[in-house]
C-alpha positions in Angstrom: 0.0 0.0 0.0 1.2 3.5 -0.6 0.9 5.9 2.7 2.3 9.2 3.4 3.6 9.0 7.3 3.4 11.7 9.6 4.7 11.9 12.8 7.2 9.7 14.8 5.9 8.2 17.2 7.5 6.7 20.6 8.8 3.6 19.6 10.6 4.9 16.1 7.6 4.4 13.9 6.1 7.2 12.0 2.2 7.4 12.0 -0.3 6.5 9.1 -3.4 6.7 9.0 -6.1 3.6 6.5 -9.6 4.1 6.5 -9.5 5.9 10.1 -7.2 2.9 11.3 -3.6 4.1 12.7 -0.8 2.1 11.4 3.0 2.4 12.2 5.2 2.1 9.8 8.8 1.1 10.5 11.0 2.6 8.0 9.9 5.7 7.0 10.5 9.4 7.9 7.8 11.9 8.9 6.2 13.7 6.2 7.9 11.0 3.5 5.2 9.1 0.8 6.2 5.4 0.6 5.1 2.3 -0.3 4.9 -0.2 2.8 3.9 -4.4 3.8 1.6 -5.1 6.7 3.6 -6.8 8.8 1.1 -7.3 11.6 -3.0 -6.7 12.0 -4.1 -6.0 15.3 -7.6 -4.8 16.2 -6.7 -1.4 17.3 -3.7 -1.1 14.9 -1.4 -2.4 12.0 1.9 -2.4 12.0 4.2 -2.0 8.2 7.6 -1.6 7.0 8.6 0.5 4.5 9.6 -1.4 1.0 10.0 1.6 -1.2 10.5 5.3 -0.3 8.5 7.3 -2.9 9.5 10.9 -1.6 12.6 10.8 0.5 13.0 13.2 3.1 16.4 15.2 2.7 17.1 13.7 6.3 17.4 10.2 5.2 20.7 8.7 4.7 22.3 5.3 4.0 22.6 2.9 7.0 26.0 2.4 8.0 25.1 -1.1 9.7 24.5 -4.2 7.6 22.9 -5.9 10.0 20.5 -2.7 10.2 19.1 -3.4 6.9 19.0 -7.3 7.9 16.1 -6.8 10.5 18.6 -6.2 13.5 16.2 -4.9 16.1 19.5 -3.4 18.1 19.0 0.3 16.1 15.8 1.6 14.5 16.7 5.3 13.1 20.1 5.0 11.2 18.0 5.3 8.2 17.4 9.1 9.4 20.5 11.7 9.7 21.5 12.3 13.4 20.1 16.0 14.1 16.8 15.1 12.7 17.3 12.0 15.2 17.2 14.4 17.4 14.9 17.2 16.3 12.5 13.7 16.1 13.1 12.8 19.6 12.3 16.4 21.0 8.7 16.7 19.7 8.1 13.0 21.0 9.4 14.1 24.2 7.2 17.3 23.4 3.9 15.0 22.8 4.7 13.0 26.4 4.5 16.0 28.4 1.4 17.6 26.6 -0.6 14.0 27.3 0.8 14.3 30.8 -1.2 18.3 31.0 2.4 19.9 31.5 2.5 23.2 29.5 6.1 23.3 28.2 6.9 25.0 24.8 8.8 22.8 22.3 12.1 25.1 22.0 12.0 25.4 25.8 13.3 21.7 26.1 17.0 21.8 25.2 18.5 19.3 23.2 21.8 18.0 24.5 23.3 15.3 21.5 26.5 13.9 20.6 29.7 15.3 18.6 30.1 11.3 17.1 26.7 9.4 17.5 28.5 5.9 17.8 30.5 3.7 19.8 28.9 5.0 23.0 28.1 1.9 24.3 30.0 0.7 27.0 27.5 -2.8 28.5 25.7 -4.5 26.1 23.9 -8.0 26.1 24.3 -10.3 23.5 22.3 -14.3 23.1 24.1 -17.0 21.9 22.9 -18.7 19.0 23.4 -22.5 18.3 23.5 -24.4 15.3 25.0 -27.1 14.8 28.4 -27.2 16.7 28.4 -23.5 15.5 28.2 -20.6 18.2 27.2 -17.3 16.9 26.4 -14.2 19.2 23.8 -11.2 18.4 21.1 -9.4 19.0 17.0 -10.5 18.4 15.5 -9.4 14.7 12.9 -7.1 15.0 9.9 -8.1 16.7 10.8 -11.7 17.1 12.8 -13.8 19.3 15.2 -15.0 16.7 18.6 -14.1 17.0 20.8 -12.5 13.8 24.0 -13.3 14.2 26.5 -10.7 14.2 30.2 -10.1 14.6 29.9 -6.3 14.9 28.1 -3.2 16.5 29.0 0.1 15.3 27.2 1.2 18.6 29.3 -0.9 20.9 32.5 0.1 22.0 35.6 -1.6 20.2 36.5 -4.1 23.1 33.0 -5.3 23.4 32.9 -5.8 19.5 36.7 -7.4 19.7 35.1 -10.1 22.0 32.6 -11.4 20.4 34.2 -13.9 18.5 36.2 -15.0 21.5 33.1 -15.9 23.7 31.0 -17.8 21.0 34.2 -20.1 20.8 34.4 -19.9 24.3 30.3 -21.3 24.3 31.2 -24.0 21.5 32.3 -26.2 24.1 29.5 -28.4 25.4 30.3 -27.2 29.1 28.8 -24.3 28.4 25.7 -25.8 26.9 23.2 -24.0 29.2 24.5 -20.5 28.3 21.7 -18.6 26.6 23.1 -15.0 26.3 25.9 -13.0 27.9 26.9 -9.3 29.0 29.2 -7.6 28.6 30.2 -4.2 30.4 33.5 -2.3 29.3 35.2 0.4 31.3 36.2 3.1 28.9 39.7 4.1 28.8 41.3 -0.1 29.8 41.1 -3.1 28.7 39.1 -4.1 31.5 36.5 -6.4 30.4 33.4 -7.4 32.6 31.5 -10.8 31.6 28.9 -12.2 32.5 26.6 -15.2 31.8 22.4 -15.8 31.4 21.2 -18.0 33.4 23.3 -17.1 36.2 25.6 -19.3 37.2 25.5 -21.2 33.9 29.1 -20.9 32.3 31.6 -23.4 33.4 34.4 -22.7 35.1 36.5 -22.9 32.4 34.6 -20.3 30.1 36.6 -17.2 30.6 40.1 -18.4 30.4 38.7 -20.1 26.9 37.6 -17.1 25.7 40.7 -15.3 27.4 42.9 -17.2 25.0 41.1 -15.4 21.8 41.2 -11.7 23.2 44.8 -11.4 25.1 44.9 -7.6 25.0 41.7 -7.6 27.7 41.3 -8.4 31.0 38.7 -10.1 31.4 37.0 -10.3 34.7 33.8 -12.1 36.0 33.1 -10.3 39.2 33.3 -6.6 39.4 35.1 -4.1 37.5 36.3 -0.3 38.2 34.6 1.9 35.9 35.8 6.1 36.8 33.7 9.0 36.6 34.4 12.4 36.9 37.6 12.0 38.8 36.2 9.4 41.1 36.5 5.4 40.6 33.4 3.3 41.0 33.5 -0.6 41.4 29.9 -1.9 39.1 28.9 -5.6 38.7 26.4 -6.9 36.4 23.4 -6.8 38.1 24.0 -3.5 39.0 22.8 -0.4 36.8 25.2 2.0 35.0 24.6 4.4 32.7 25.8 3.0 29.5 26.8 5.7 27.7 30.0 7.7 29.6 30.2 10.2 27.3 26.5 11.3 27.8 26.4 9.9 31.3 28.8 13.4 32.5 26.8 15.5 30.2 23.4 14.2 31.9 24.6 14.5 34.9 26.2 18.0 35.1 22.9 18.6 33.8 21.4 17.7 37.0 23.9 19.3 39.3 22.7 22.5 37.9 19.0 22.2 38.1 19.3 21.1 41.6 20.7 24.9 42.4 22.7 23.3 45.3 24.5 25.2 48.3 26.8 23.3 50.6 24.1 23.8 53.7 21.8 22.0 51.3 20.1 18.5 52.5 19.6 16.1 49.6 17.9 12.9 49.3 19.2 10.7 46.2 16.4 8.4 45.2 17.1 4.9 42.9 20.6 6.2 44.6 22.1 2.7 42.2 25.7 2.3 42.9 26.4 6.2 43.7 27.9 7.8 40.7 25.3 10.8 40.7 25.4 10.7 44.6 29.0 11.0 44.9 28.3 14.7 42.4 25.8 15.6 44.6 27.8 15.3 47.7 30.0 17.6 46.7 28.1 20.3 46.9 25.9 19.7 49.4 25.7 19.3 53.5 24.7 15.8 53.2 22.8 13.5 51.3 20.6 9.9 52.0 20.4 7.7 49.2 17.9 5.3 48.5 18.7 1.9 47.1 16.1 -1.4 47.2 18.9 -4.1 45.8 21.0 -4.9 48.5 23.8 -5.4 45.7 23.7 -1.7 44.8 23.4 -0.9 48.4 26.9 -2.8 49.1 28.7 -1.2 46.8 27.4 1.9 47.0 28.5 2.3 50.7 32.5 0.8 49.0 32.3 3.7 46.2 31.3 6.7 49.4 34.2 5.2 51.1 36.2 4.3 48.4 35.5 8.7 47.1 36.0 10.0 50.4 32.2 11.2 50.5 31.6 10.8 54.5 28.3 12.8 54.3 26.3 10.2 52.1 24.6 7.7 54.1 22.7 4.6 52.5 19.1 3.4 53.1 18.2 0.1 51.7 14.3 -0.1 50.8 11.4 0.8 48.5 11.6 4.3 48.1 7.7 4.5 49.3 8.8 2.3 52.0 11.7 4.2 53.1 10.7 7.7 53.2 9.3 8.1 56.2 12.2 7.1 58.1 13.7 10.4 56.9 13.4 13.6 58.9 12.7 17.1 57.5 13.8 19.4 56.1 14.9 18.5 53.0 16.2 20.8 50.2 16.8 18.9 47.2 15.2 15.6 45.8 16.7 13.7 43.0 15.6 10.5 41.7 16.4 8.3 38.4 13.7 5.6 38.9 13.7 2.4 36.0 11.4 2.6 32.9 8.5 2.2 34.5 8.5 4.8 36.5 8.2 5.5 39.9 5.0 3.8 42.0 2.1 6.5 42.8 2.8 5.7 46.7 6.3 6.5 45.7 5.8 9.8 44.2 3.7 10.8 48.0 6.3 9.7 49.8 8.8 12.0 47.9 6.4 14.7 47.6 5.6 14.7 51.4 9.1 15.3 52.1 8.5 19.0 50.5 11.4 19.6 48.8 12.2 23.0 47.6 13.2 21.0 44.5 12.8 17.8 42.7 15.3 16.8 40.1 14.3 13.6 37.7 16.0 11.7 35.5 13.9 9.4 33.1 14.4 6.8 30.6 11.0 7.0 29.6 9.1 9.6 28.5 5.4 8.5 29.4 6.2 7.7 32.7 8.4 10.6 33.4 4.9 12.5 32.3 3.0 10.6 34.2 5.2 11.1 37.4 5.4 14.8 37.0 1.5 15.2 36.4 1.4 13.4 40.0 4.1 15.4 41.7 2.1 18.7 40.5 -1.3 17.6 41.8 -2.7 20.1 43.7 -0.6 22.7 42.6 2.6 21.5 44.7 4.9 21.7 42.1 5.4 23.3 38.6 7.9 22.3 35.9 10.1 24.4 35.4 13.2 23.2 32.9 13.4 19.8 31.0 16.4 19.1 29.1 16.5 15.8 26.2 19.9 14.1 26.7 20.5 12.0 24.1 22.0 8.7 25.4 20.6 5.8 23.3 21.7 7.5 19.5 20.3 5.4 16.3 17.4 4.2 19.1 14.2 5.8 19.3 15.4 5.2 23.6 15.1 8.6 25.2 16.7 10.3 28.2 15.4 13.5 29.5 16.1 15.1 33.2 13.5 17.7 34.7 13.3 20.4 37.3 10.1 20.5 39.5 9.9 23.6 42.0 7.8 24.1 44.7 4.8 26.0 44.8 2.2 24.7 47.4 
């Protein structure tokens, strides 16, 4: 069928519209005519992929990525040139908050991207793919569960890329049978090399010197590994979160130093605290700060990187945010919070508003949910939103990062 797309929506799809039915089509840039396949009927919707572009938008540009054009569901916009990426992302981010009743004007959100759009990754999680006594790693093809094999990412960081090869012959061995995927977490700037196998537990003991004898020039390491940010050192396992993009991770977070406004008599509480790489920014500028952790992995070595940083004035509480709250006594100046994709829980968001903070800082992978959560916080007229920034981790991916600043008003 032949469609003319409109806008992107969240997701990296651009909007169409067949006999009053919406359909997404994959491929295809806003305002471009194409011709597209059905590639799924649902009651409510249809999804397509572009076949043929018909009227090419001037932001579209060849694919750098083979495995892009092979169904690869890793990227979804390196058809489309990087500042329309972002321009893309922006009114997305845009629509999110306007569903979520937050008045902000489109060129009041500023736009932080990248100088070089690629190689940003520094963790990365790859399945292993059997057949016959073949091992191949890669990522799933685009709405499926089959795997495409793949012996580079050009969004991956070169020592992640390097050991690919070395870990599916590492998996040919039957020992390692039960592996089903692996990640892998780099620490930019080494050779360090953090691995680590799905299920759990399921690599033999032999697995990483196998693959050690592929990649001498890493160090590979199964444990932990020391990843440094902004002058400090940080130890990160692989069930613990990190930011994966360092170069965007400093940006992103400078970015939130300066909407929280902090003064060294300032009290801060440090919500979805992770491992401390924000908290350790926040504490130095500011009287003291309680962070808030539920995985009692984060929480372990989040207490090593305070002491390991010298930052005696951060103290850990392991809980539920909405759990933990109340165990914290008033005043506090400054909240900030960087929940997971779904958002924060609504008896989270009372527990955070209740402490009154003069300001509320939040960091969001996700932009419904980030609306969502700020529409809460402002019930009632307690807070306002007052700056929201797009920081652009996830280039090539329709992923995006955004950090707001509430302020109090009730």
């Amino acid at each position: 069928m032949q469609l003319t797309v409109g806008e992107l929506a969240h997701g990296g799809a651009a909007l169409a519209r067949v006999d009053g039915r919406v359909v997404f089509v994959e491929g295809a840039i806003p305002g471009e005519t194409v011709e597209a396949e059905v590639t799924q009927r649902r009651k409510d919707f249809w999804r397509a992929q572009a076949t043929t572009v018909l009227d090419p938008a001037e932001a579209r540009v060849a694919p750098p990525c083979p495995y892009f054009t092979a169904g690869c569901g890793g990227c979804q916009l390196q058809y489309v040139a990087y500042p329309e990426q972002l321009a893309q992302k922006r009114q997305v981010l845009h629509r999110q908050l306007l569903r979520g009743h937050l008045e902000v004007p489109i060129e009041k959100i500023d736009v932080l991207g990248m100088a070089d759009p690629w190689r940003y990754r520094l963790r990365g999680e790859f399945h292993v793919l059997r057949r016959g006594g073949a091992v191949s790693l890669g990522f799933y093809r685009k709405h499926t569960y089959q795997t495409l094999p793949i012996d580079a990412c050009l969004i991956h960081g070169d020592a992640i890329e390097r050991s690919l090869p070395a870990f599916a012959h590492a998996a040919e061995d039957p020992a390692a049978g039960g592996v089903t995927a692996l990640q892998f977490t780099w620490a930019p700037g080494t050779s360090d090399l953090l691995w680590a196998p799905y299920p759990p537990g399921s690599a033999d003991s032999d697995f990483g010197a196998r693959a050690a004898a592929w990649i001498p020039e890493l160090n590979l390491n199964d444990d932990s590994i020391g990843i440094d940010d902004a002058g400090r050192h940080f130890r990160v396992r692989p069930e613990t979160f990190v930011q994966v993009n360092a170069r965007q991770r400093d940006v992103l977070y400078e970015r939130a130093i300066g909407y929280a406004s902090l003064v060294t008599t300032d009290r801060v509480v440090d919500a979805y605290a992770g491992i401390g790489m924000l908290t350790a920014r926040l504490a130095e500028h500011a009287s003291d700060v309680i962070a808030v952790e539920e995985s009692p992995y984060a929480v372990r070595l989040g207490e090593l990187n305070m002491q390991v940083n010298s930052c005696a004035n951060v103290r850990y509480l392991r809980g539920r945010v909405e759990e933990t709250l109340g165990q914290i006594e008033a005043p506090i100046d400054v909240l900030v919070l960087d929940p997971p994709r779904a958002g924060c829980a609504e008896a989270a968001v009372e527990a955070m508003a209740n402490l009154r903070p003069e300001r509320i800082v939040y960091i969001s992978c996700e932009p419904s949910t980030l609306a969502r959560d700020l529409g809460r916080f402002s019930t009632g007229g307690r807070y306002t939103l007052a700056e929201v920034a797009l920081v652009d981790m996830f280039p090539q991916t329709y992923h995006i990062e955004a950090v707001a600043r509430l302020e109090r008003t009730g």
